[in-house]
PQR file with spaces between the fields and no chain letter, atoms N, CA, C, O and H, PARSE charges and radii, in Angstrom:
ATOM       1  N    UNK     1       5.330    4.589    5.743 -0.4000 1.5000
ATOM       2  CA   UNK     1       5.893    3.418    6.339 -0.0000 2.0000
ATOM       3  C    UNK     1       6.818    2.755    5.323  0.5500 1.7000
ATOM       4  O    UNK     1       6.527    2.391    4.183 -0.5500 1.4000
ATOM       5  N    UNK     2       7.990    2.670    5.954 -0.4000 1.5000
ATOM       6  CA   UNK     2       8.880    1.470    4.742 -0.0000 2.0000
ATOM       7  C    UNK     2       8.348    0.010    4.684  0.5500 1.7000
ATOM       8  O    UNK     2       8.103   -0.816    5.563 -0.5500 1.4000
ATOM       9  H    UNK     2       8.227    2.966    6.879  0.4000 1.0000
ATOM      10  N    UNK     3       8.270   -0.004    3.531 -0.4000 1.5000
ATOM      11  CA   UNK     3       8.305   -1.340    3.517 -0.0000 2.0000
ATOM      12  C    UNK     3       9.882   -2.210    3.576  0.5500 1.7000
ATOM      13  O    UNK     3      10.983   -1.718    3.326 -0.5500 1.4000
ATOM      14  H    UNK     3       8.468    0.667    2.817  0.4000 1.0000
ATOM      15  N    UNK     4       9.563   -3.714    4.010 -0.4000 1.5000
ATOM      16  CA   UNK     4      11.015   -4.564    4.326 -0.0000 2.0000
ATOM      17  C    UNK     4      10.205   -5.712    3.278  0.5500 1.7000
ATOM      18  O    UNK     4       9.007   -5.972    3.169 -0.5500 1.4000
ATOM      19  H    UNK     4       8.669   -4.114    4.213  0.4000 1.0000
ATOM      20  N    UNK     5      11.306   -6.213    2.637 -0.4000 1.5000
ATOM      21  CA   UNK     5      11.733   -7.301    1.795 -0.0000 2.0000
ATOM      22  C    UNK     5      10.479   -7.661    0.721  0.5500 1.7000
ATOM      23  O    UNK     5       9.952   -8.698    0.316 -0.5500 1.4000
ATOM      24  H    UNK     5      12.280   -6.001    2.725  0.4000 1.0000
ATOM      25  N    UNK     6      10.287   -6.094    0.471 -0.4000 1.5000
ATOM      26  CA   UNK     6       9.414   -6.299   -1.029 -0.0000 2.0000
ATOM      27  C    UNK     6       9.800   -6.196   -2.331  0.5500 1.7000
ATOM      28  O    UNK     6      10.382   -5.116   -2.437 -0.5500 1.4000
ATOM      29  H    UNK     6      10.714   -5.252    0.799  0.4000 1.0000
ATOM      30  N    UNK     7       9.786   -6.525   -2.934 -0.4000 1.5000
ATOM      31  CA   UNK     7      10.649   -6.353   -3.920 -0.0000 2.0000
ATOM      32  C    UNK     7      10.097   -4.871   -5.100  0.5500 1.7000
ATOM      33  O    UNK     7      10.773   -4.067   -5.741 -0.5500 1.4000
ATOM      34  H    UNK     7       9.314   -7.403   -2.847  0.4000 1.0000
ATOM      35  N    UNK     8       8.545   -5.058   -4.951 -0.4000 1.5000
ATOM      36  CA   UNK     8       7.658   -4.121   -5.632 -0.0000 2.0000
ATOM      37  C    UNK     8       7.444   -2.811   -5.132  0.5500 1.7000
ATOM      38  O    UNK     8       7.476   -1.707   -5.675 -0.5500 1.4000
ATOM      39  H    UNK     8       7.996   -5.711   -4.431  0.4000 1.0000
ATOM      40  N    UNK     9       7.156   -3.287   -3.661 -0.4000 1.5000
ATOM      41  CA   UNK     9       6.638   -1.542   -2.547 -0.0000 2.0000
ATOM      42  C    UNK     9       7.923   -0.913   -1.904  0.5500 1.7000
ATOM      43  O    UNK     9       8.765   -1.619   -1.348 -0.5500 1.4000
ATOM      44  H    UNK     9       7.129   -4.184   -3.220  0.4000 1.0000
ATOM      45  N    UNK    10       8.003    0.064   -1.977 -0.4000 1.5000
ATOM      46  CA   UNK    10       9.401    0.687   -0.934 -0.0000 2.0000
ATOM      47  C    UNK    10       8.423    1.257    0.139  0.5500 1.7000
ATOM      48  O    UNK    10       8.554    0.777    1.265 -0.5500 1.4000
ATOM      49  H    UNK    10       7.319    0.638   -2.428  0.4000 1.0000
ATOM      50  N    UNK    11       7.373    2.297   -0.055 -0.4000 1.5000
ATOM      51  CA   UNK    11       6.810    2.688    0.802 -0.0000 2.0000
ATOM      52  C    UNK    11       5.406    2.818    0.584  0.5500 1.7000
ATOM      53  O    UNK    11       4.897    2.949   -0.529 -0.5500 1.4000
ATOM      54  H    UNK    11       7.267    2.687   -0.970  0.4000 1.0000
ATOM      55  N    UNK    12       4.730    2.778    1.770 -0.4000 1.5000
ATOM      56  CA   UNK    12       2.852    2.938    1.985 -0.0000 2.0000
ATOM      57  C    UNK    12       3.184    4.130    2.737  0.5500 1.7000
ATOM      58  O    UNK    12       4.137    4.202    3.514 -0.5500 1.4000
ATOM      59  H    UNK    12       5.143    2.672    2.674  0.4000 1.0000
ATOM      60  N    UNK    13       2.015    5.466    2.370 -0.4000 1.5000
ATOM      61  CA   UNK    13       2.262    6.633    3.616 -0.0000 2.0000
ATOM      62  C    UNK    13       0.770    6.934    3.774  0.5500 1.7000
ATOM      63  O    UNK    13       0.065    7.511    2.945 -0.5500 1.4000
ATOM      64  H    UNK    13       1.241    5.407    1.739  0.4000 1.0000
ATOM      65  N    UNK    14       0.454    6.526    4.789 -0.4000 1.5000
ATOM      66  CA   UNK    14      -1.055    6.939    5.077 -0.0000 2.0000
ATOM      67  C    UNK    14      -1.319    8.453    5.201  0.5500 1.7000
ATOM      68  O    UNK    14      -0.604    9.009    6.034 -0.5500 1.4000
ATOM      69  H    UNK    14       1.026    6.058    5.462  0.4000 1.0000
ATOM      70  N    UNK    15      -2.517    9.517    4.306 -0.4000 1.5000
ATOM      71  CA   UNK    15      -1.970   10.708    4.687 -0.0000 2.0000
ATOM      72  C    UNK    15      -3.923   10.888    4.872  0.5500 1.7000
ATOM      73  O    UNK    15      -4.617    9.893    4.662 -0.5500 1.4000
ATOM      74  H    UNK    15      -3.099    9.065    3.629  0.4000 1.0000
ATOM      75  N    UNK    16      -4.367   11.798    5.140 -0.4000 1.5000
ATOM      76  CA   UNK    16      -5.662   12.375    5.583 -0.0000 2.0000
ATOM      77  C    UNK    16      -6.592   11.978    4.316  0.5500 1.7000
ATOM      78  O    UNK    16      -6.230   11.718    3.168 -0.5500 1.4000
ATOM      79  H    UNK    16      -3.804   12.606    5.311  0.4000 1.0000
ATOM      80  N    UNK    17      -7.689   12.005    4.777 -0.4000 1.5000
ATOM      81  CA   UNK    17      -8.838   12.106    4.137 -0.0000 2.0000
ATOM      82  C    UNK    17      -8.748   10.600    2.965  0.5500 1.7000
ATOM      83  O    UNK    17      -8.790   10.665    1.737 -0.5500 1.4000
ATOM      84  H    UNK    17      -7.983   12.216    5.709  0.4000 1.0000
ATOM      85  N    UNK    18      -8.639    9.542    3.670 -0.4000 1.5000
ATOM      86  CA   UNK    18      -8.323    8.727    2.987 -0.0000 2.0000
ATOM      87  C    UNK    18      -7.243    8.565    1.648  0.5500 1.7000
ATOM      88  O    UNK    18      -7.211    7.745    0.730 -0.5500 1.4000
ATOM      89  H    UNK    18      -8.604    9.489    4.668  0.4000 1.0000
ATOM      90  N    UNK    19      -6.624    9.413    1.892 -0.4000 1.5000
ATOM      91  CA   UNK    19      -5.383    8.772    1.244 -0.0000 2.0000
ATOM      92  C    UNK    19      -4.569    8.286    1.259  0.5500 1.7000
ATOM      93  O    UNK    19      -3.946    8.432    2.310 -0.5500 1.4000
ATOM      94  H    UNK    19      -6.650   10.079    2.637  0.4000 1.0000
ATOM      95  N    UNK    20      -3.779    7.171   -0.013 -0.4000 1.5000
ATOM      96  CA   UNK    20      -2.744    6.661    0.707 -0.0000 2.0000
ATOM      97  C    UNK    20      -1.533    7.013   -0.490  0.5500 1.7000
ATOM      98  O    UNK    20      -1.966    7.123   -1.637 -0.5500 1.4000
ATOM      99  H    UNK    20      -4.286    7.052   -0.866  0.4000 1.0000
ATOM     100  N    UNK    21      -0.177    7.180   -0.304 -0.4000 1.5000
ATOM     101  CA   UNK    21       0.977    7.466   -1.003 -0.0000 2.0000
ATOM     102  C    UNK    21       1.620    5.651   -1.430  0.5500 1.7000
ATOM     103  O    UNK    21       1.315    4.680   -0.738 -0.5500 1.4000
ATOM     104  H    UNK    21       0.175    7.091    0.628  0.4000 1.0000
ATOM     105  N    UNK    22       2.166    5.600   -2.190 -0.4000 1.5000
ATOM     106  CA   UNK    22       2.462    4.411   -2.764 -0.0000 2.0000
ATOM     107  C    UNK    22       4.026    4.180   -3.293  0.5500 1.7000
ATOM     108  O    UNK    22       4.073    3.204   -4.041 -0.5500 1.4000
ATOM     109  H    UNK    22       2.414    6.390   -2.752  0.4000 1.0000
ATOM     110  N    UNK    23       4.905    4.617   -3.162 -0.4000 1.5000
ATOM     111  CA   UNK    23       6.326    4.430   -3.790 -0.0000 2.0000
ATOM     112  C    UNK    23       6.687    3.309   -4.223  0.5500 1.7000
ATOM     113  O    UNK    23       7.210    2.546   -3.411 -0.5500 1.4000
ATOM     114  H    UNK    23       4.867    5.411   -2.554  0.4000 1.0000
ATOM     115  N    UNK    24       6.556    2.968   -5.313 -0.4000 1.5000
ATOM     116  CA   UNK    24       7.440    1.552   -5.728 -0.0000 2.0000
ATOM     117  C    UNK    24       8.844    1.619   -5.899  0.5500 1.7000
ATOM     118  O    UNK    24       9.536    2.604   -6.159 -0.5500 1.4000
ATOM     119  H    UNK    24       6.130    3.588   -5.972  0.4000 1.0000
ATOM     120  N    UNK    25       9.172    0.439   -5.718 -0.4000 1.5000
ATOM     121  CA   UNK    25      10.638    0.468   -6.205 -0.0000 2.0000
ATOM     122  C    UNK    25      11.542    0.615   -7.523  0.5500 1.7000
ATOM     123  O    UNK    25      12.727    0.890   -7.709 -0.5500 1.4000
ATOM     124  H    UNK    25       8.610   -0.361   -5.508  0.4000 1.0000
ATOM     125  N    UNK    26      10.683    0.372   -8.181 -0.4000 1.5000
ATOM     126  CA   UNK    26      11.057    0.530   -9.657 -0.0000 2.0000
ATOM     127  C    UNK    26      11.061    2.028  -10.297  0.5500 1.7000
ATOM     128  O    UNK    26      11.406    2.258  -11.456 -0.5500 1.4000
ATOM     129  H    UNK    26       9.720    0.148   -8.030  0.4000 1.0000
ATOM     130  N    UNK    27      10.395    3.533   -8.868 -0.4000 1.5000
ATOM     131  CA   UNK    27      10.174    4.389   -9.372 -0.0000 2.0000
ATOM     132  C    UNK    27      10.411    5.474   -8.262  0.5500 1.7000
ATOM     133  O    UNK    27       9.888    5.127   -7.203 -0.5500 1.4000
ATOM     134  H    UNK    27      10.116    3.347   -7.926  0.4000 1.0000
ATOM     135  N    UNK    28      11.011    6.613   -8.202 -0.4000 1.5000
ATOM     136  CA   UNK    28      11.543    7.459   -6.496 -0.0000 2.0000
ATOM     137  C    UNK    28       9.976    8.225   -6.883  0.5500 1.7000
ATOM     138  O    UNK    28      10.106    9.433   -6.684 -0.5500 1.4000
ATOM     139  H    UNK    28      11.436    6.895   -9.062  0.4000 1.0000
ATOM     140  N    UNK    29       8.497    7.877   -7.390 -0.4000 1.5000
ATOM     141  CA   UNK    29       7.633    8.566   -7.593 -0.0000 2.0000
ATOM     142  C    UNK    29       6.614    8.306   -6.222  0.5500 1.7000
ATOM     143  O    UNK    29       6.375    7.142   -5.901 -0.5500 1.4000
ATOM     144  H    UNK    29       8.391    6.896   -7.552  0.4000 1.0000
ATOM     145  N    UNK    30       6.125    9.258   -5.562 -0.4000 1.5000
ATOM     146  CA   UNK    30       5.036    8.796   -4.938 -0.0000 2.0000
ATOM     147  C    UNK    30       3.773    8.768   -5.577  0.5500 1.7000
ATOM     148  O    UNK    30       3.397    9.902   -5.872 -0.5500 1.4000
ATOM     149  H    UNK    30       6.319   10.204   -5.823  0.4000 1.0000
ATOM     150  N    UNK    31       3.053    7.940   -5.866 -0.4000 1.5000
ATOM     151  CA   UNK    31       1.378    7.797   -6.245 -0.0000 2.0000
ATOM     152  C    UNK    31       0.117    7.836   -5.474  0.5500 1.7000
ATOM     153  O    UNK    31      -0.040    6.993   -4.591 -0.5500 1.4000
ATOM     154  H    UNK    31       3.359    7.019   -5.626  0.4000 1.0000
ATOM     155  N    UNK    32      -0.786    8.704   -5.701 -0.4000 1.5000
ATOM     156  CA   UNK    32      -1.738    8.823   -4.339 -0.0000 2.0000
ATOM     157  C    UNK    32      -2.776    8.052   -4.920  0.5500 1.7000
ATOM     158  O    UNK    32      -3.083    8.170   -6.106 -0.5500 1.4000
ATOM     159  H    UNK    32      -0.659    9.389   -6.419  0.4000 1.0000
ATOM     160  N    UNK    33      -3.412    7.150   -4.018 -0.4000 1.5000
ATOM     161  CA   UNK    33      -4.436    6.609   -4.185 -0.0000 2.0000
ATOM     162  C    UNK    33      -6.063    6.842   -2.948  0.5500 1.7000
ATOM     163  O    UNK    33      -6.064    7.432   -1.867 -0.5500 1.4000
ATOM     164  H    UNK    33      -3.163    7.054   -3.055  0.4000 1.0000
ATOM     165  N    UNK    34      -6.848    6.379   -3.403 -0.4000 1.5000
ATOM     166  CA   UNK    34      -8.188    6.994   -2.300 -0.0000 2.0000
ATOM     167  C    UNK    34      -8.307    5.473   -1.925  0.5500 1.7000
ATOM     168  O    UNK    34      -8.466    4.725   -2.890 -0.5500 1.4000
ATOM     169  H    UNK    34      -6.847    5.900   -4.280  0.4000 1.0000
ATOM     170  N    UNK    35      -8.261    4.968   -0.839 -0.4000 1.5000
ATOM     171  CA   UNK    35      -8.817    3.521   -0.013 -0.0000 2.0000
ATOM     172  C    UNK    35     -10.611    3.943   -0.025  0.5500 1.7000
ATOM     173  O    UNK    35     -11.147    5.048    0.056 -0.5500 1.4000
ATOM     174  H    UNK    35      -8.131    5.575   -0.055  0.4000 1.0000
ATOM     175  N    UNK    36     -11.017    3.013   -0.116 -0.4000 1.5000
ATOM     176  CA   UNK    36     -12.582    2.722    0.329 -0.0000 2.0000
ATOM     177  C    UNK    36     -12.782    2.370    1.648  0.5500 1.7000
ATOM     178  O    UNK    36     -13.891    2.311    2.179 -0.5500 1.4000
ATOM     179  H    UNK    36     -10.582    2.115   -0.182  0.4000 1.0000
ATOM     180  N    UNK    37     -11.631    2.112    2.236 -0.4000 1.5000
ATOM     181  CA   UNK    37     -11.936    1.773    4.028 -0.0000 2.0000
ATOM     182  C    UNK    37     -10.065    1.821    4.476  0.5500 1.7000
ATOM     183  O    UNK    37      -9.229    0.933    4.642 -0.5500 1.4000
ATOM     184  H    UNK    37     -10.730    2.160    1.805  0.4000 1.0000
ATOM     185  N    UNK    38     -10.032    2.883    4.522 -0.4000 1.5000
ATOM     186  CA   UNK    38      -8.621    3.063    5.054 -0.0000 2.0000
ATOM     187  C    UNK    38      -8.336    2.287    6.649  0.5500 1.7000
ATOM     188  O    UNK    38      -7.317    1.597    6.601 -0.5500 1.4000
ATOM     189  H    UNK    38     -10.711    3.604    4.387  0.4000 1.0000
ATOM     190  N    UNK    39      -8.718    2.275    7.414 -0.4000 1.5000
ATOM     191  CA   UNK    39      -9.122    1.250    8.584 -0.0000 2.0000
ATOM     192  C    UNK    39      -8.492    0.015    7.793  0.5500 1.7000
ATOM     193  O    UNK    39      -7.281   -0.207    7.804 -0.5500 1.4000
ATOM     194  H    UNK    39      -9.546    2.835    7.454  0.4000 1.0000
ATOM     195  N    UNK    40      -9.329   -0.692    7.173 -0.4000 1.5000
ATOM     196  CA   UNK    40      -8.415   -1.757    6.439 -0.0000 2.0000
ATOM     197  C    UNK    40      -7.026   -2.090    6.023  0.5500 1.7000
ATOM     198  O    UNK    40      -6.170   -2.896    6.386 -0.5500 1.4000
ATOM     199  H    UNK    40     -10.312   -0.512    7.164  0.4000 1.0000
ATOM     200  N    UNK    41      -7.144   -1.063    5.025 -0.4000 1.5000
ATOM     201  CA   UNK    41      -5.928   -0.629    4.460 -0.0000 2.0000
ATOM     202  C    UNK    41      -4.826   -0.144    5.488  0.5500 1.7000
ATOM     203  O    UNK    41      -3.708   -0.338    5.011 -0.5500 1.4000
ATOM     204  H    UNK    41      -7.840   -0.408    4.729  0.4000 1.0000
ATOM     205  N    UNK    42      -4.803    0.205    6.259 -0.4000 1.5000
ATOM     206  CA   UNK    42      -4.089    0.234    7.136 -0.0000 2.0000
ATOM     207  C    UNK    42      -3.871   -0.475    8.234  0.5500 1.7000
ATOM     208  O    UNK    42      -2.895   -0.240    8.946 -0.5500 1.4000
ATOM     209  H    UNK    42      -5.711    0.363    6.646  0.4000 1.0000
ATOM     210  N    UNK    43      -4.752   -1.433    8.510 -0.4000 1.5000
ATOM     211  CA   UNK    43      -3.880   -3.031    9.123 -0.0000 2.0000
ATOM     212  C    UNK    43      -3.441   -3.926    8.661  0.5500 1.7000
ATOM     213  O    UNK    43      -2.510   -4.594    9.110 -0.5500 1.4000
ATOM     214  H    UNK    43      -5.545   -1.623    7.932  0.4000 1.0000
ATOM     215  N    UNK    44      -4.326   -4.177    7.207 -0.4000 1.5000
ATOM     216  CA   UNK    44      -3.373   -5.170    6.507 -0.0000 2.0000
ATOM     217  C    UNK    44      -2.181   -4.703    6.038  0.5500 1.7000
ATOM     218  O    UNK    44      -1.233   -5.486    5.977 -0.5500 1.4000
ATOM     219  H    UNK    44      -5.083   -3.634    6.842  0.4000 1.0000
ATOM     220  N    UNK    45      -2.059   -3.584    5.699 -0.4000 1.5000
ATOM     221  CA   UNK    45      -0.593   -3.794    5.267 -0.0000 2.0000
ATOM     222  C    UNK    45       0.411   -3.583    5.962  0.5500 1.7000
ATOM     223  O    UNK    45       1.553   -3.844    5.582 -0.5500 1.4000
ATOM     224  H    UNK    45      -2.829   -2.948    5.749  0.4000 1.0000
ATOM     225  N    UNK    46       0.089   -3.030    7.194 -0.4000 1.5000
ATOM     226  CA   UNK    46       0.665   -3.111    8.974 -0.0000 2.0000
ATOM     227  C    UNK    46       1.318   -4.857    8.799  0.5500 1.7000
ATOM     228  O    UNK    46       2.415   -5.405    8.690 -0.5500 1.4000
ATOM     229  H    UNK    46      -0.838   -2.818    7.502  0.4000 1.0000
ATOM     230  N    UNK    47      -0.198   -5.259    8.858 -0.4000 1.5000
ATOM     231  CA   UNK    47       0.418   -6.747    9.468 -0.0000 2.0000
ATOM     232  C    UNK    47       1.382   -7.788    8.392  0.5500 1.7000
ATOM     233  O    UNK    47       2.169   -8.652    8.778 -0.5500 1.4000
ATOM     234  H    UNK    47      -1.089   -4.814    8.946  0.4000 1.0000
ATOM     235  N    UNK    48       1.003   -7.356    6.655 -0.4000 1.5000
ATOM     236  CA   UNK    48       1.786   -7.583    6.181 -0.0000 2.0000
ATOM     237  C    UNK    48       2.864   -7.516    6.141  0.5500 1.7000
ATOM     238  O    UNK    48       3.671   -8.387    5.815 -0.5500 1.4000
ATOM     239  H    UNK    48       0.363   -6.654    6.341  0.4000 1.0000
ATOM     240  N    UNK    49       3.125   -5.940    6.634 -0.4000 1.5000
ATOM     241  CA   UNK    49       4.808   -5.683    6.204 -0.0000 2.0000
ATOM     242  C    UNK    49       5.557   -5.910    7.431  0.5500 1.7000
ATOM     243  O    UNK    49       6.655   -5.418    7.692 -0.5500 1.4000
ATOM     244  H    UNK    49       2.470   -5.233    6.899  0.4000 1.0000
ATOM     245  N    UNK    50       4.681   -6.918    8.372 -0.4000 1.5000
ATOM     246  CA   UNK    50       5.503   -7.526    9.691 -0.0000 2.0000
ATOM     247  C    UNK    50       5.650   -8.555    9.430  0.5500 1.7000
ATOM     248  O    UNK    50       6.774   -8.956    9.730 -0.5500 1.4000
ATOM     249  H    UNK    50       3.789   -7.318    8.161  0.4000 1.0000
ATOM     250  N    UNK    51       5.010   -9.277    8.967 -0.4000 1.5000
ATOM     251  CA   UNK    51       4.910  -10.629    8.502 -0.0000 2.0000
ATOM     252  C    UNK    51       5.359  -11.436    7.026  0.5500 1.7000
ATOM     253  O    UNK    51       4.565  -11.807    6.161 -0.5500 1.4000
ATOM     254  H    UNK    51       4.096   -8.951    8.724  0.4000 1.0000
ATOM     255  N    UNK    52       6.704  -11.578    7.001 -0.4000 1.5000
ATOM     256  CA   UNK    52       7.015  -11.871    6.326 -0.0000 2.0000
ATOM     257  C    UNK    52       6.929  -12.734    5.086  0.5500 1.7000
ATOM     258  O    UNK    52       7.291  -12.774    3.910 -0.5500 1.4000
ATOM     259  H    UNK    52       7.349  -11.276    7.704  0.4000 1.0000
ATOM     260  N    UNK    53       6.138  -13.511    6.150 -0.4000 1.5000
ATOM     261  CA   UNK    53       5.276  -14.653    4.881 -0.0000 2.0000
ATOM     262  C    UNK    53       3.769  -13.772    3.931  0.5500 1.7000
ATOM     263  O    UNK    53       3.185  -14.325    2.999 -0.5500 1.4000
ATOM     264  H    UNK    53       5.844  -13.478    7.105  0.4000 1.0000
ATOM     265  N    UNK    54       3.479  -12.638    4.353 -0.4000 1.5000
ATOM     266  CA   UNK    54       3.073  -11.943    3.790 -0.0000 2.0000
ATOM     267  C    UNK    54       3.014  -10.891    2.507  0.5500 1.7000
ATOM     268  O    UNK    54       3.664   -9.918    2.887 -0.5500 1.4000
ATOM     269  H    UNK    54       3.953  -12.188    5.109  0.4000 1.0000
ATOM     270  N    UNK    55       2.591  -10.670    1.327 -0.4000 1.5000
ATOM     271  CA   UNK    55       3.218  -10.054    0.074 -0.0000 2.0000
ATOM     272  C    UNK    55       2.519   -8.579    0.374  0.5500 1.7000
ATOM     273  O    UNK    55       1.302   -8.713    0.504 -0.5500 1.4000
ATOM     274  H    UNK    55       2.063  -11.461    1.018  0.4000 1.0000
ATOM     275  N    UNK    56       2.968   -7.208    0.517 -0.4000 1.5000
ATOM     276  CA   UNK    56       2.808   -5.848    0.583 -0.0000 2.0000
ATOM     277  C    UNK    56       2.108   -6.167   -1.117  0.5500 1.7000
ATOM     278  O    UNK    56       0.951   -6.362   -1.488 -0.5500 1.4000
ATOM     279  H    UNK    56       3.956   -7.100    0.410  0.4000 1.0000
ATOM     280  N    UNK    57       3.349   -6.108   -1.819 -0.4000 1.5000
ATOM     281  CA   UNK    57       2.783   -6.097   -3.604 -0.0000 2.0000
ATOM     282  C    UNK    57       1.359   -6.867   -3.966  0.5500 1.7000
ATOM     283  O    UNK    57       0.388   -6.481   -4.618 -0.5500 1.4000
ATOM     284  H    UNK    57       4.289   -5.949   -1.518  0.4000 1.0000
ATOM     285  N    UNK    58       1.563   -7.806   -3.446 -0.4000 1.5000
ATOM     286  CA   UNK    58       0.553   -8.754   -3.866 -0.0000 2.0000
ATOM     287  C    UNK    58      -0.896   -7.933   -3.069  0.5500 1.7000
ATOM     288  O    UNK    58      -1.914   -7.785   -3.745 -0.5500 1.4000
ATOM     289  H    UNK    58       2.351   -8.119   -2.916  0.4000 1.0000
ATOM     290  N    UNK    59      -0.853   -7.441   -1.602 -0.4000 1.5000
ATOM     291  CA   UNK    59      -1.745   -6.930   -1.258 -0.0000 2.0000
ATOM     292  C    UNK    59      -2.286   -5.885   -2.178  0.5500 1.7000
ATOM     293  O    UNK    59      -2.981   -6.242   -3.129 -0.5500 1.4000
ATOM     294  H    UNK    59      -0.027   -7.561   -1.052  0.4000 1.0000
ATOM     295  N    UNK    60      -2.057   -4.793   -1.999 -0.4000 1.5000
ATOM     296  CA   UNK    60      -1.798   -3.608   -2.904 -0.0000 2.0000
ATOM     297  C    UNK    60      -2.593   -3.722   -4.316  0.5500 1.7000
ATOM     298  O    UNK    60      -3.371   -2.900   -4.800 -0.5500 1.4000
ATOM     299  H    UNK    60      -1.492   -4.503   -1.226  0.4000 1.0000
ATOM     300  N    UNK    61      -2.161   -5.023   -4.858 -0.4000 1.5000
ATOM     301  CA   UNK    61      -2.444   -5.055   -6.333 -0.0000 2.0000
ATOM     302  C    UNK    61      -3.920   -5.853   -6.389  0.5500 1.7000
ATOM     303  O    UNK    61      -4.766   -5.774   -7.280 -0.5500 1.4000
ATOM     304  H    UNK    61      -1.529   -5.690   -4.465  0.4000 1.0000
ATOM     305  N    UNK    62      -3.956   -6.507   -5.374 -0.4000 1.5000
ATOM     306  CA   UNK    62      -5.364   -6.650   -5.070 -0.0000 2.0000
ATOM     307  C    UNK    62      -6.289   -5.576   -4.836  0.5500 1.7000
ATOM     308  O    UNK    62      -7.390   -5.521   -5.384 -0.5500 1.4000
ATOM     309  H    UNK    62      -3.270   -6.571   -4.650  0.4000 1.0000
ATOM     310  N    UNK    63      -5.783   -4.585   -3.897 -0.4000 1.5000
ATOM     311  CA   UNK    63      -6.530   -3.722   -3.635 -0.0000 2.0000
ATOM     312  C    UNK    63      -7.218   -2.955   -5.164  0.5500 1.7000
ATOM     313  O    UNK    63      -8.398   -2.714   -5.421 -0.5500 1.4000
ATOM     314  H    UNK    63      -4.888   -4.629   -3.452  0.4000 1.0000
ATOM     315  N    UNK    64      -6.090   -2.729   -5.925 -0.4000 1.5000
ATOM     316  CA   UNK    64      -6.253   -1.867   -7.057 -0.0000 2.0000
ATOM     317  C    UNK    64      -7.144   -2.673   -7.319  0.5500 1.7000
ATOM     318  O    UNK    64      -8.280   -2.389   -6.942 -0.5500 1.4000
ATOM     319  H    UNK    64      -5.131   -2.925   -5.716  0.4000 1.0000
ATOM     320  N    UNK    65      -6.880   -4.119   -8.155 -0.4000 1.5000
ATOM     321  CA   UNK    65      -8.035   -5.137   -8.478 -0.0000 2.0000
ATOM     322  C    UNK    65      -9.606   -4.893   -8.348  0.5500 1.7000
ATOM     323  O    UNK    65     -10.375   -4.709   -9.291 -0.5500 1.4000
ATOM     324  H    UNK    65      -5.956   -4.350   -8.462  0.4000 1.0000
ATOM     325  N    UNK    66      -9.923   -4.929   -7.017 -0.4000 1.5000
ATOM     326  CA   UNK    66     -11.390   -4.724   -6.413 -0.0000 2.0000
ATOM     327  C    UNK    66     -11.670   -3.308   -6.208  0.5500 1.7000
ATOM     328  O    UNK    66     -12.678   -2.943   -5.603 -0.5500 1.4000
ATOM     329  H    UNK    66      -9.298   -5.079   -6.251  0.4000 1.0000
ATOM     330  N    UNK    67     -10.969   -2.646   -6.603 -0.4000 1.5000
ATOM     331  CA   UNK    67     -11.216   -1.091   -6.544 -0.0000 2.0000
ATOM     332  C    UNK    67     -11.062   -0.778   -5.366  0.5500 1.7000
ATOM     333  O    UNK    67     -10.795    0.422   -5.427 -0.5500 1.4000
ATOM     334  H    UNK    67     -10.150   -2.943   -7.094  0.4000 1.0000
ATOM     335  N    UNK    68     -11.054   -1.236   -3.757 -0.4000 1.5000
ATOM     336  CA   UNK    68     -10.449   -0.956   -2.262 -0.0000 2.0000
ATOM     337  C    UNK    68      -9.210    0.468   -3.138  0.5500 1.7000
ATOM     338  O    UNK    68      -9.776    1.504   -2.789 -0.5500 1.4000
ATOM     339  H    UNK    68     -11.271   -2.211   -3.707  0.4000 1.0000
ATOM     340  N    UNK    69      -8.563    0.694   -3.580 -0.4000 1.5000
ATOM     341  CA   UNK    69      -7.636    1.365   -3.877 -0.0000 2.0000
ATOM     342  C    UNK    69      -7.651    2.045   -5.150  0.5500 1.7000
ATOM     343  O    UNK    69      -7.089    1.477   -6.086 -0.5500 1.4000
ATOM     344  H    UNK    69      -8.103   -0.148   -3.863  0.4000 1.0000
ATOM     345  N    UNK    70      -8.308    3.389   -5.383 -0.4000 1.5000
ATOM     346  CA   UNK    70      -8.600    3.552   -6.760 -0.0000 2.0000
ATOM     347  C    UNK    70      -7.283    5.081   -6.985  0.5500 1.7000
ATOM     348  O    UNK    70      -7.037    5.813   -6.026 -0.5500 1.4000
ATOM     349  H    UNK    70      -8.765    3.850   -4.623  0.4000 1.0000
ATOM     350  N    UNK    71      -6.767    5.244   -8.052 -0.4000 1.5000
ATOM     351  CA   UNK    71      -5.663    6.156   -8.340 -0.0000 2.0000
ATOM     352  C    UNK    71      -6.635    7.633   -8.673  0.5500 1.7000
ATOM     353  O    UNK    71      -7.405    8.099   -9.513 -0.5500 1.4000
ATOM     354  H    UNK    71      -6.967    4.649   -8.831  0.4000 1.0000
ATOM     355  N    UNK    72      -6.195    7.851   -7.797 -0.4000 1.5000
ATOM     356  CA   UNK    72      -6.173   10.094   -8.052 -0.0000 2.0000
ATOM     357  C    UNK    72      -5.621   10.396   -8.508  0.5500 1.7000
ATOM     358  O    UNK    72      -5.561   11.613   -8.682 -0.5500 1.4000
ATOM     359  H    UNK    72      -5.570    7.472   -7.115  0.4000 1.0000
């Protein structure tokens, strides 16, 4: 999924078995990460990256935070 008017995320790509792909902008790299509840992870950042008053980055970096999002 692209992200719109983040300055940090270009893209989220939800792919099987709980993974998720991560592209920042600062990097043409994709990063895979494992969600702890992909269900989650995949509405909030749905509804984030509709909602403008919403931060993708800021989500994300939370996730990493609480471990919801740990790097493979």
């Amino acid at each position: 999924m692209k992200i719109t008017g983040s300055s940090a995320i270009a893209e989220v790509n939800f792919k099987d078995d709980s993974n998720v792909g991560i592209i920042f902008t600062s990097q043409n790299k994709e990063y895979m990460f494992k969600a702890t509840d992909i269900d989650l992870v995949t509405r909030e950042v749905t509804t984030a990256n509709s909602d403008k008053n919403q931060s993708v980055g800021r989500l994300i970096n939370g996730y990493k935070r609480s471990g919801q999002l740990s790097e493979v």
